[in-house]
N, C-alpha and C positions, 0 to 999 in steps of 0.2 A: 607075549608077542608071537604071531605066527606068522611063517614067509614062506614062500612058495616059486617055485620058476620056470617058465616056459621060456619056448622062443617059437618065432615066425621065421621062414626060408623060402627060398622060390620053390624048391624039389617038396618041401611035406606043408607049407602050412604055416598053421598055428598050428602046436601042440595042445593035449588035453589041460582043461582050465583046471585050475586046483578047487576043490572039493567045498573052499572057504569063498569063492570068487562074489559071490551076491555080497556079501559082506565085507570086503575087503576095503579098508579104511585109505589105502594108497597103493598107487601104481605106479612105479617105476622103469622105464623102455630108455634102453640103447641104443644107439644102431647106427651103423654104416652103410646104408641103401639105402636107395629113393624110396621105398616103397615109404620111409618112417615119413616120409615129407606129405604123402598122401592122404587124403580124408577120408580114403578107407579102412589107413589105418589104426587112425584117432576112432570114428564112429566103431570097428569090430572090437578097440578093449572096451571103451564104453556099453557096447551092447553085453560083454561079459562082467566087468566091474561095473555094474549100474551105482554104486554109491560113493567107489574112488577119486579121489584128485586123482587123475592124469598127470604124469610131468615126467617128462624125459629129456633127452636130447641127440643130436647127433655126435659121432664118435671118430675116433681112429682106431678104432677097436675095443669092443663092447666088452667086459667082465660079464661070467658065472662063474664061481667058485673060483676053481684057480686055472680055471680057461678064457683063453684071448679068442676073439671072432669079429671075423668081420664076412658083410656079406650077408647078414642075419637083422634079426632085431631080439634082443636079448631086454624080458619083464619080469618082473621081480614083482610078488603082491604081497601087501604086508596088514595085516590085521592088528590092529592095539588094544590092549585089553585093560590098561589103569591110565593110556594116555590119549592126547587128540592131535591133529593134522591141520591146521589152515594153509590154505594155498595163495597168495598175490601173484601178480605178474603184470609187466609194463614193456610196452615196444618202443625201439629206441626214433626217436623225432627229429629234426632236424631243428637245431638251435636250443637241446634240452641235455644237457654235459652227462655222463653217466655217472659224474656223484648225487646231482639232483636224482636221478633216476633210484640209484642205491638208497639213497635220504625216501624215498619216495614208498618203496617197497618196506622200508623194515617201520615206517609209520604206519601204514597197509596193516601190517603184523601184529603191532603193540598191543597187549592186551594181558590180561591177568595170568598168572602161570605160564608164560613162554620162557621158553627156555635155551633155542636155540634154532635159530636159521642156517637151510642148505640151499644157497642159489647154485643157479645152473645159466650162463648165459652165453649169448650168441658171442661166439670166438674170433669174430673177424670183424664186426663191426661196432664193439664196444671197446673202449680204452678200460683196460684192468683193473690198470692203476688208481683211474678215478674213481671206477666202480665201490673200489675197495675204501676209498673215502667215504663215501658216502654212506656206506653199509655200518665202517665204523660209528656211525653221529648217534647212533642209539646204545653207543658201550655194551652192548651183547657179542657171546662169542658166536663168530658166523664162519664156513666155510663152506666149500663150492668148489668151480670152475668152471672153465671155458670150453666150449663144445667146441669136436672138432669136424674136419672134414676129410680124413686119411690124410693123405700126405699130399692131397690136390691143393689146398687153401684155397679153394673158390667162394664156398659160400656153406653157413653151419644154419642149425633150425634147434630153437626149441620150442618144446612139445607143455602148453600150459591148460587144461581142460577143453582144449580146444585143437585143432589143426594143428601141428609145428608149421612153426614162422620162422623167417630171419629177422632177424634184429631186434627178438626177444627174448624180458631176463624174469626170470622166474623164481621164485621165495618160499622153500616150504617151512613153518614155522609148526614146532614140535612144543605142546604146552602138558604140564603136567607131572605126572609120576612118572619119566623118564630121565636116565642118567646121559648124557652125549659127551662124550671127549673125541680128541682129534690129535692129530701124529703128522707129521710134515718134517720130513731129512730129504738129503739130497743123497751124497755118496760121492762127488766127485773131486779130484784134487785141483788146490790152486797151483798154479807152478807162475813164472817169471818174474820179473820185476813189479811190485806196485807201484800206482799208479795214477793221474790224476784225469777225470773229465774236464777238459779245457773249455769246449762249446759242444754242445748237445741242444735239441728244442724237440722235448717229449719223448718218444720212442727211438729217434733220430739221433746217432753220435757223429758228428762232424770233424771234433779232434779230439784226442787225447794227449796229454805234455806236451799242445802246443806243434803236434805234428798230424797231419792227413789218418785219422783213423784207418781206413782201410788198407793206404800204408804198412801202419806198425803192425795190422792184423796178420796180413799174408806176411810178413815178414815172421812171425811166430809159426805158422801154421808150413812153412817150408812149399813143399810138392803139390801140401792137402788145396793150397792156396786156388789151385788149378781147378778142382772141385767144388768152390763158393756158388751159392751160398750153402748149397746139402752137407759139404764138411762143416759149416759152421757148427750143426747139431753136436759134433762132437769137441765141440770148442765154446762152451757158452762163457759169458763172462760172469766176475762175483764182481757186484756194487753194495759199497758202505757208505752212508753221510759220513762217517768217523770212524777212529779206529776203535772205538769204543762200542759203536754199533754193532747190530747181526746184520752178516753179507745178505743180500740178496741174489738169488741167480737170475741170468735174464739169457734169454737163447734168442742166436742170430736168427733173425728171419729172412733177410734181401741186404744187398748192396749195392754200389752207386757209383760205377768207374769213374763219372763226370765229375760227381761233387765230392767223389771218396769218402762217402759215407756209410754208417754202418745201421739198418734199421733191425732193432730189437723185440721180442716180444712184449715188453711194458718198458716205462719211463724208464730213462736215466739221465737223472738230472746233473747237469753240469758241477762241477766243483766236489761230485763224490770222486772216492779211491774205486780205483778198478783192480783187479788181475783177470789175465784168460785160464781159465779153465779145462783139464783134461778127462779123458774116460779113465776109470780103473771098474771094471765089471764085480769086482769081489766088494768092492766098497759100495756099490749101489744097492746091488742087495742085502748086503747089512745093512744098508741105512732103512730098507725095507723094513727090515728087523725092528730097527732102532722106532719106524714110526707103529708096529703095532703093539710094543710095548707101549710105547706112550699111551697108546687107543685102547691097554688092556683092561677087560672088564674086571670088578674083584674077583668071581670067581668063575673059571674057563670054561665048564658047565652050561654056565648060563645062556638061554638062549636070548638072539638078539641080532645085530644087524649092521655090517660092515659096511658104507661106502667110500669105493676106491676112486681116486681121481688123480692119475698118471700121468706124466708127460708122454706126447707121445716122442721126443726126443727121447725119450727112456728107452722106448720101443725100438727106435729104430738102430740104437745103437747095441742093445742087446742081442738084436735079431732074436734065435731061437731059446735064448736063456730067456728069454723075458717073462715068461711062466715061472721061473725060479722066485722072480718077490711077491708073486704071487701064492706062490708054496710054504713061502714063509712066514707072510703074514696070518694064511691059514692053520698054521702051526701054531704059533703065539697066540693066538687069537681063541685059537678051540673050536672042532667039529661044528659046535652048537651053533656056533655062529654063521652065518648067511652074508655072501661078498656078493657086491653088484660093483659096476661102476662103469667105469671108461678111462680111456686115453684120452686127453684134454690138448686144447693151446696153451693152455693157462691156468694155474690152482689156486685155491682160494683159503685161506686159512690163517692161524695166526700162529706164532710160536710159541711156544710149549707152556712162557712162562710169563706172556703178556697176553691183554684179552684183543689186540687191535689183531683188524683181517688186515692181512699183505697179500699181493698177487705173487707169487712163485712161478718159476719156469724151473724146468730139469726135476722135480719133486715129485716121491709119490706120499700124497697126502691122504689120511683118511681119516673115515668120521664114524665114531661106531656108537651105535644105540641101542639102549637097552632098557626093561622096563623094571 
């Protein structure tokens, strides 16, 4: 495998193509500016990648190595040398759920020697959760995320052979002599009381033990309360069906004086255990740690191909450490290896020691390949 990386900016450009670019089996773009949403900027990789899938998305802040940017558009080329690349991709419909849509894309896929799917889909206008069903119906290990839009939440795009679009999910399916594993930790502590979802309908928590959600929320949160919903970022909740279960994180996104409501970034179904959840900075990035061990190749040498897919709650609460789990997974990982990615709404992945994809919030999750 060979990689290579440029970026595009308003001040220089596109930088010089890499030397493999006519050849280059996949293309991968970042980015946090309009310009990604452009059909200028779809038609000039293709005019340099003539033979690439395309496929990116937009960000809250693009990955190279162990640099965060925004502002930019950040491409990654990658050349396979024992293995191959199919691309699907499907726009989200009105009256078409996004497990259909998930179900949709990994049948798209199916075929001899695959090995493993990395979606990338529109962050504001698919439900995660469902997505994540659907993706599961083919028992393949898949991970991903959710595009984001900075810290606006207006509107995300991804980029599939064609224009970036909103409200579509895209599926690159890796077949062949390739190895893929993936790493998904969080790092942050539960603290208060557990706790029960009373009524909740989807992303929406209405009560919890039977009291006004938003409530008990600012009642935890003291002064930060004042701040809703932006402190929520550092207040996200874990949800379990059981105690027997792995928690899930799920981060506040809005709230709802009227109906004291708390809306989430994926489902939380009624009747799971909740806790709220706090920052501890030294824990996050160990769990950094923690996921590119998981992601490590046999040997650290090896050249190959890291993608990152962060919350951008990670980001915002780190501020200027936030290059730290980025330094460490480049550590564990080894030189050899090649990081792209982004801050996401939403991560895609499964846990370490089950093959089903779950949506994650507050995670950085990653997918490294190798040949």
């Amino acid at each position: 495998m060979r990689t290579a990386q440029i970026r595009w900016s308003v001040k220089s450009g596109w930088e010089k193509e890499p030397d493999f670019a006519a050849v280059a089996d996949l293309v991968m773009a970042f980015a946090d500016h309009e310009f990604f949403h452009s059909e200028t900027c779809f038609n000039d990789l293709r005019a340099t990648f003539p033979k690439a899938h395309i496929v990116g998305c937009s960000s809250s802040g693009s990955v190279s190595g162990v640099e965060i940017s925004d502002e930019d558009v950040v491409v990654t080329a990658i050349k396979l040398e024992q293995s191959s690349v199919r691309l699907a991709s499907v726009d989200v419909i009105e009256g078409v759920s996004a497990s259909d849509a998930g179900a949709h894309l990994m049948k798209a896929l199916k075929g001899e020697g695959l090995r493993h799917v990395f979606v990338l889909s529109d962050g504001l206008n698919v439900n995660g959760s469902e997505l994540a069903l659907g993706l599961n119906q083919s028992n393949l290990a898949v991970t991903g995320g959710l595009a984001g839009d900075g810290t606006r939440f207006g509107k995300t795009w991804v980029m599939a052979d064609a224009p970036a679009q909103s409200g579509r999910i895209a599926a690159i399916g890796f077949y062949g002599d390739v190895t893929v594993k993936s790493g998904c930790f969080a790092g942050w502590e539960e603290f208060g009381a557990e706790r029960v979802v009373t009524s909740a309908k989807g992303n929406v928590v209405y009560e919890i033990d039977g009291e006004p959600a938003l409530k008990l929320y600012k009642k935890y949160l003291g002064e930060m309360a004042n701040e809703l919903p932006a402190s929520g970022l550092r207040f996200p909740l874990s949800i379990q069906e059981n105690k027997s279960a792995k928690p899930l994180i799920r981060t506040l996104l809005a709230v709802d004086e009227v109906s004291q409501s708390l809306t989430f970034a994926g489902d939380v179904p009624s009747g799971y255990l909740c806790k709220l959840m706090r920052t501890n900075l030294d824990s996050l990035i160990d769990n950094a740690g923690l996921a590119a061990e998981s992601a490590q190749p046999a040997k650290q040498d090896e050249a190959g191909l890291c993608l990152v897919v962060s919350c951008v709650g990670r980001r915002l609460v780190m501020g200027q450490m936030t290059e730290e789990e980025l330094e460490i997974v480049q550590e564990r990982l080894g030189e050899a290896t090649a990081i792209t990615g982004f801050y996401s709404y939403g991560e895609l992945a499964p846990f370490s020691d089950v093959m089903h994809c779950q949506l994650h919030n507050q995670t950085m999750t990653l997918t490294t390949i190798y040949e």
